[in-house]
C-alpha positions as CSV (number, residue, x, y, z in Angstrom):
1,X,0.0,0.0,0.0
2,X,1.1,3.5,-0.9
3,X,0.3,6.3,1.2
4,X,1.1,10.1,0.4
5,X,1.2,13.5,2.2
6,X,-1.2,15.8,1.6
7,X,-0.4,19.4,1.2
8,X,-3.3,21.5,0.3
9,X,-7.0,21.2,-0.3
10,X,-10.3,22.9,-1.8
11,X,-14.0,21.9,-2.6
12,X,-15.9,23.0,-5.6
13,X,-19.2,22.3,-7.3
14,X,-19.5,19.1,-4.5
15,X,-16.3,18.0,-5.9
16,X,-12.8,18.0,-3.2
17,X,-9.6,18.2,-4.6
18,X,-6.7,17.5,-2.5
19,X,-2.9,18.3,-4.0
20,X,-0.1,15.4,-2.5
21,X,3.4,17.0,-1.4
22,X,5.0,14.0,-4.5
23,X,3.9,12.9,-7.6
24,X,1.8,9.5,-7.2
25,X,0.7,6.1,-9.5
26,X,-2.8,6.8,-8.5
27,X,-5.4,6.2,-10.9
28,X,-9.0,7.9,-12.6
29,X,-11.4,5.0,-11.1
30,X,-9.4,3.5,-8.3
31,X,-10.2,3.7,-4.7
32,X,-8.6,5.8,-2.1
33,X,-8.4,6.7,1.1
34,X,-8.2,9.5,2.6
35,X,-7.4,10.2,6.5
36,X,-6.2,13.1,8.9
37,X,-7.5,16.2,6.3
38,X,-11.2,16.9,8.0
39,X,-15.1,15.5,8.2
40,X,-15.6,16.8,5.3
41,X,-12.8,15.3,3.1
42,X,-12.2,12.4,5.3
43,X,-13.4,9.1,3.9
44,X,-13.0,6.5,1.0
45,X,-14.0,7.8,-2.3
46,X,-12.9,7.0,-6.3
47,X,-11.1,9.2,-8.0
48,X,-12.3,11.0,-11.2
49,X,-9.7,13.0,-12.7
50,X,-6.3,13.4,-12.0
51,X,-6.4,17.7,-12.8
52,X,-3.0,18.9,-13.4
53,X,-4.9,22.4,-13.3
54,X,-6.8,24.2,-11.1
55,X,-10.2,23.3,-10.5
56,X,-12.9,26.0,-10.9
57,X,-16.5,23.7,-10.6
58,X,-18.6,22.6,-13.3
59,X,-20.7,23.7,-16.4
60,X,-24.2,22.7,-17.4
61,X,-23.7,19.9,-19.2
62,X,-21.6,18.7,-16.0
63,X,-18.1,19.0,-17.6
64,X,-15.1,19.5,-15.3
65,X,-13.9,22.7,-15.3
66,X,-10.2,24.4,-15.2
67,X,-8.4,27.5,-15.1
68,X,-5.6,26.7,-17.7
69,X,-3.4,29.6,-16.6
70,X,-3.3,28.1,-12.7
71,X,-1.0,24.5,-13.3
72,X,-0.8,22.8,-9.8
73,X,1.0,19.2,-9.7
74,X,-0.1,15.9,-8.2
75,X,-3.5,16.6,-7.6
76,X,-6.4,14.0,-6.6
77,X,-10.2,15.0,-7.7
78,X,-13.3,12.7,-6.1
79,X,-16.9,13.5,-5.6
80,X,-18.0,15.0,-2.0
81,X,-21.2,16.3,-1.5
82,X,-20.6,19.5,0.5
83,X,-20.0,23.4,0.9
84,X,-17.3,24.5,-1.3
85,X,-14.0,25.1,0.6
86,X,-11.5,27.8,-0.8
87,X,-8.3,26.4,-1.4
88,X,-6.0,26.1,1.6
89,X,-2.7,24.2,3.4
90,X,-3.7,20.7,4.7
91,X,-2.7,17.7,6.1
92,X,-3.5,14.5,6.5
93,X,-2.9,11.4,4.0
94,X,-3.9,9.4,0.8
95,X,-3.7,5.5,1.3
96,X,-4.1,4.1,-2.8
97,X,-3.8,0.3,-2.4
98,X,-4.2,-1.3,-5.7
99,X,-4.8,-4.8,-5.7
100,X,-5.0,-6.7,-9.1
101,X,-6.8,-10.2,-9.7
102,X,-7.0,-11.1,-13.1
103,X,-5.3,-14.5,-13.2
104,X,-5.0,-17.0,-10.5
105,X,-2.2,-19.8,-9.7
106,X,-4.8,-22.6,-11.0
107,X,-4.5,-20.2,-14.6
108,X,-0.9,-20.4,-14.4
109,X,-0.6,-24.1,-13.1
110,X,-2.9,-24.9,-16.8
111,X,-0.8,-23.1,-19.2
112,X,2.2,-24.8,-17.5
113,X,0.6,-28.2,-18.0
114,X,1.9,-28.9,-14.4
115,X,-1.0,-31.5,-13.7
116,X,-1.4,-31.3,-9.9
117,X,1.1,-29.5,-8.6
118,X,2.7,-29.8,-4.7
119,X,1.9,-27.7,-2.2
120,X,5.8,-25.9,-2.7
121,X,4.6,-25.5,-6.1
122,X,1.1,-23.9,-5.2
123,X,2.8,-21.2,-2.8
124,X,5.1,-20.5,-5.9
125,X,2.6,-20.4,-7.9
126,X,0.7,-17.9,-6.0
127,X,3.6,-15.4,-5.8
128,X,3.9,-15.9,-9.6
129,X,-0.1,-15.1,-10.3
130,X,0.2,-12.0,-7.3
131,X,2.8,-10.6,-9.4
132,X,2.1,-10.8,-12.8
133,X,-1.3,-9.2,-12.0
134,X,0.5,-6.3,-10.2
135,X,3.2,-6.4,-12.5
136,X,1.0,-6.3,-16.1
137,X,-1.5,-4.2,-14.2
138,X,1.3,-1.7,-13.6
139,X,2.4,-1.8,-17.1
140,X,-0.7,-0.9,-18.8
141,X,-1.2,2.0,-16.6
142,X,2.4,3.5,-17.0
143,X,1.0,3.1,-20.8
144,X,-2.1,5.2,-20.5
145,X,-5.1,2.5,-20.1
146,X,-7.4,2.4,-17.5
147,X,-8.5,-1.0,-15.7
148,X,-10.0,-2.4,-13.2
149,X,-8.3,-4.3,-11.0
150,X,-10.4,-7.0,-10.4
151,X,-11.6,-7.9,-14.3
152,X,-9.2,-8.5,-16.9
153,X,-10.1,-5.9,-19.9
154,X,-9.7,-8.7,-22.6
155,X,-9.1,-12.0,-23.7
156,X,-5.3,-10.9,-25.0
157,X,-4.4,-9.3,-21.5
158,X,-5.9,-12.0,-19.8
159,X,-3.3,-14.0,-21.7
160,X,-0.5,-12.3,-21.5
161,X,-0.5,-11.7,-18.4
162,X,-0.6,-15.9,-17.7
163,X,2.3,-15.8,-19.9
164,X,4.2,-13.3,-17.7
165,X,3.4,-15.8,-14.8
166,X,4.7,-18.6,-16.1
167,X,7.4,-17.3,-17.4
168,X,8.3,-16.2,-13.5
169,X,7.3,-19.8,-12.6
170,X,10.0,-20.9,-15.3
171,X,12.9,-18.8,-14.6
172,X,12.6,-20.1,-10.4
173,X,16.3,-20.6,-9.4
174,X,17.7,-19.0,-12.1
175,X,20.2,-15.9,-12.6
176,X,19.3,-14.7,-15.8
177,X,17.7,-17.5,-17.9
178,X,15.3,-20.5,-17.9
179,X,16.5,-24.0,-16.2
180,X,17.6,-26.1,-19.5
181,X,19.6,-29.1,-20.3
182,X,22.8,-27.7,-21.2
183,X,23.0,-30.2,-24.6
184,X,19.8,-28.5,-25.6
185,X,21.3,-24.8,-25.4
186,X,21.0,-22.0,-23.3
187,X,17.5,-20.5,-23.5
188,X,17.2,-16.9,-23.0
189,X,15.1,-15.1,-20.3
190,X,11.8,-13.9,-22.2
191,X,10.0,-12.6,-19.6
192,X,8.7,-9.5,-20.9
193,X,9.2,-11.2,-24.9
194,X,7.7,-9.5,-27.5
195,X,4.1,-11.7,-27.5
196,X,3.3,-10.4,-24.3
197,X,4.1,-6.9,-24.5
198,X,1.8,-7.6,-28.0
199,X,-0.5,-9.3,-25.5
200,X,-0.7,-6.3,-23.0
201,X,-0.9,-3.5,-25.3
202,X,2.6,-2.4,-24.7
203,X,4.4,-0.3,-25.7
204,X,1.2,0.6,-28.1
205,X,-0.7,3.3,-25.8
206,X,-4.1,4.6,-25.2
207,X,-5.3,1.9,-27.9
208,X,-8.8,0.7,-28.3
């Protein structure tokens, strides 16, 4: 979990906006929590914009609204029903805490064609699937897309990211490459091979 320091904060239009002291991996649609500000900012909430601008309320049509010549940094924008509140110093805390569960170990422990695989082999497993999620999950939003965390966005990423799994499953014990037979060659790592980023949607951003 990932918690940040919160520096200043204002409510418009029943929308708060709190700016964080460093920039952040938090995401449009992800849940946060927020602690230590006030009552009326106080409280778990999704985030709908990440405004790199200052906010200034919102037009008819219900359009987020920004004063272009006022750029503020690291900023976090959620819906709160409540009296507007000029912009002012705070503190307190965000607490972002992304967890991602698209695949599973049972995923993982198919594509491998383990069979039934030991109890070591199911803890492995585990930490293989735990990453890969957080890992692939990571990836596509350094890339621009926005997911959720608990429903795979497609077939292809659902995919790749078993591939990325096994492929940590495969390289266990390893320095830098898969466990082979040494008459059969020396079979590079492909952990992040080309299928998968293809797979992902990396490095092809903001893509339908």
């Amino acid at each position: 979990m990932a918690t940040y320091t919160v520096t200043n904060k204002y409510l418009v239009d029943n929308y708060a906006v709190l700016q964080l002291l460093t920039p952040n991996e938090i995401a449009v649609g992800q849940s946060i929590t927020v602690a230590g500000v006030d009552a009326t900012f106080n409280g778990t909430a999704s985030v709908v914009a990440i405004p790199q601008h200052l906010f200034i309320g919102v037009d008819t049509q219900g359009d987020l609204l920004y004063d272009y010549q006022i750029p503020i940094q690291n900023q976090v924008l959620y819906a709160k029903t409540a009296s507007d509140v000029e912009r002012t110093a705070a503190t307190g805390t965000i607490a972002y805490n992304p967890v991602c569960t698209w695949i599973t170990a049972t995923n993982i422990e198919d594509w491998l064609g383990i069979g039934t695989a030991t109890a070591a082999d199911t803890t492995f497993l585990t930490q293989c699937a735990a990453a890969a999620n957080a890992f692939c999950y990571r990836r596509r939003q350094e890339a621009g897309y926005i997911d959720s965390l608990t429903t795979s966005p497609s077939g292809d990423v659902t995919l790749g990211t078993i591939q990325y799994g096994g492929a940590l499953y495969r390289q266990r014990g390893s320095i830098d490459v898969f466990a082979s037979f040494s008459e059969m060659g020396t079979a590079p790592t492909t952990g992040l091979s080309p299928i998968i980023k293809q797979l992902l949607g990396i490095s092809r951003p903001q893509v339908a």
